[in-house]
C-alpha positions, 0 to 999 in steps of 0.5 A: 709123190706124183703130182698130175698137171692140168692148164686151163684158160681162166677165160672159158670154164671146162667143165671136165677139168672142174670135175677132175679136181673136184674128184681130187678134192673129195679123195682128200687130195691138195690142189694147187689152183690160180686165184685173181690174187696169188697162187693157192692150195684148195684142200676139203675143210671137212677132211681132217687128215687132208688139213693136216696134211696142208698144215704140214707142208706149208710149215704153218703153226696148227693154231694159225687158221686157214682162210674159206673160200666162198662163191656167192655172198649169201653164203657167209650167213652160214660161218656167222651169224649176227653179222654187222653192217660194216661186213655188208658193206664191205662184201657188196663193194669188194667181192668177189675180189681181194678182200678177206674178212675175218668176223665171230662165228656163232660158237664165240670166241672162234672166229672165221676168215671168208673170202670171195674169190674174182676166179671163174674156174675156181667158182665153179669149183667151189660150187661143184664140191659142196663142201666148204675149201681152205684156200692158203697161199701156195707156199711155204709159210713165210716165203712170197706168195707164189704169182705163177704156177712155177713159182708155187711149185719151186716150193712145193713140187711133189708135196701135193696131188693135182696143180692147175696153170692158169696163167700168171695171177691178174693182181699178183698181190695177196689179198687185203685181210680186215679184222672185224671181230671188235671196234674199232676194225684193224688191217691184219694184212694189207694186200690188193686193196689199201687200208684207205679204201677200206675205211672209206667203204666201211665208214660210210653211213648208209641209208635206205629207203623202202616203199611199195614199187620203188617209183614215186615215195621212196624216189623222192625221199633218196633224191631229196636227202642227195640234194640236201646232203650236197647242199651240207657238203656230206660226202660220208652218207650212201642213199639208196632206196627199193621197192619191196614188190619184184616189178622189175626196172619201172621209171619213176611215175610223171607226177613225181618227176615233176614234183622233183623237177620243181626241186631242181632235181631230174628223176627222169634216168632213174629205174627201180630196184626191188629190195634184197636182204644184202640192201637191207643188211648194209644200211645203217639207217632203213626208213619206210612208208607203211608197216607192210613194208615195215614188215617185209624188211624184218622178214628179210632181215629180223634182226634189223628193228632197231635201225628201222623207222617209219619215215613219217615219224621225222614229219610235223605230225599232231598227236594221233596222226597215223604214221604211214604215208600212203601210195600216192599212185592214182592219186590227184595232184593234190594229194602227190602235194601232200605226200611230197611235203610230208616226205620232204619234211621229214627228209630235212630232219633226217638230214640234220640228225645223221 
């Protein structure tokens, strides 16, 4: 067979040689292509007779499954559904980058391997095929996994359609492969990540706080848990707090500044975040001010009602009370009072009970 040669610069995308390897791809042809990781075969997953193909000249077991490449996070949503935490967590922190991560499809029992590429090139490939690639290491099942293109070619010179040198792989190391169909978790593959980083981003509880603008209740409430998860020596739990209006980057308002400067906390750096559905779907603990905001996250997210509270329900509240705590923006200072105590009330039990 007579295999075609591009270069590119992994630092500049062109996009005439993303076209011509797309084109390659569509027509059922094997590609070699450089990831941040090792050298690998991209191959259209929808073309049976290209997968089989692939599945030959690799030498590898039919029943041994290829691992997807993907462009943005968001997308796993469409090879799984009911996602866990723990995958969320575990995307936000390592892709796009070396981490692989197998969990159930929506058909049980199969299961699917999704990874995140850190390629330029190979992005926008992904982006300008619109199909879903298999992406194997460049080698015969077995042997090491190729860092150059010339070592990738010692195998499989004449066995593919298009090879692409981008240069020697940045990491040089496959990817870290993590088991996360059942509990507890386990490491098929140790790779560019350590299992240790792993556990330590996976085990981490998460919890999240949601008001209106992100500038005053849900600011107060994640710097009081910080400090007083300090205060217990906690290194285990991430908080984090959003806003569910898309304001764009606000500074905390002045009375909540000052509410927190009484606490020996200083707020002042701080800029607000809008909520987005990959916050809510990592967060093993959602706490809101008013069921409107109660409302957004389950829009974003439905299937998040069991972890999701009302944060005036960790108060010292007499039966009867309304459980929201209403904006205190416009407010007298009396009223911020009020409202700051109610979340610090409930801030401390949450503390004592995570």
């Amino acid at each position: 067979m007579k295999m075609s040669l591009i270069k590119i610069d992994p630092l500049r995308v062109e996009e005439e040689k993303i076209k011509k390897v797309a084109e390659v791809l569509s027509r059922g042809g094997l590609v070699i292509v450089p990831t941040e990781t090792v050298y690998g075969i991209v191959v259209n997953s929808y073309d049976e007779m290209a997968v089989k193909r692939l599945y030959q000249i690799k030498e590898r077991p039919f029943n041994k499954p290829f691992t997807i490449i993907i462009e943005r996070k968001e997308r796993i949503e469409e090879f799984a559904q009911n996602i866990s935490s723990s995958v969320y967590k575990l995307i936000d922190v390592f892709w796009p980058g070396p981490l692989t991560v197998i969990i159930p499809k929506e058909n049980l029992p199969d299961t699917v391997g999704l990874r995140m590429p850190h390629h330029s090139f190979l992005l926008k490939l992904i982006t300008e095929v619109k199909f879903p690639l298999y992406c194997p290491s460049a080698n015969i099942s077995g042997r090491p996994p190729p860092r150059t293109l010339e070592e990738a070619l010692r195998d499989l010179k004449g066995k593919v359609d298009l090879a692409v040198d981008g240069g020697p792989a940045s990491l040089g190391i496959e990817s870290t492969i993590v088991d996360l169909t059942k509990e507890p978790f386990s490491i098929i593959r140790e790779g560019a990540i350590p299992k240790e980083k792993i556990e330590e981003v996976k085990n981490k509880k998460i919890v999240l706080f949601v008001c209106t603008g992100n500038s005053c209740r849900s600011v107060m409430a994640e710097a009081l848990l910080k400090k007083r998860l300090k205060e217990m020596n906690r290194t285990d739990v991430e908080v984090i707090s959003a806003g569910i209006a898309n304001i764009g980057s606000l500074k905390p308002t002045l009375e909540t500044i000052e509410l927190l400067k009484s606490e020996g906390i200083d707020v002042s750096g701080y800029n607000s975040k809008s909520i987005n559905p990959l916050m809510i779907k990592k967060a093993d603990l959602i706490f809101v001010m008013e069921s409107i905001h109660e409302k957004r996250i389950r829009e974003l997210a439905p299937y998040v009602k069991n972890n999701l509270f009302l944060l005036k329900e960790f108060a010292k509240i007499e039966i009867g009370d309304d459980l929201e705590i209403p904006d205190p923006i416009g407010k007298s200072k009396e009223y911020y009072d009020d409202i700051f105590r109610l979340i610090k009330e409930a801030v401390e039990r949450i503390a004592n009970i995570i």
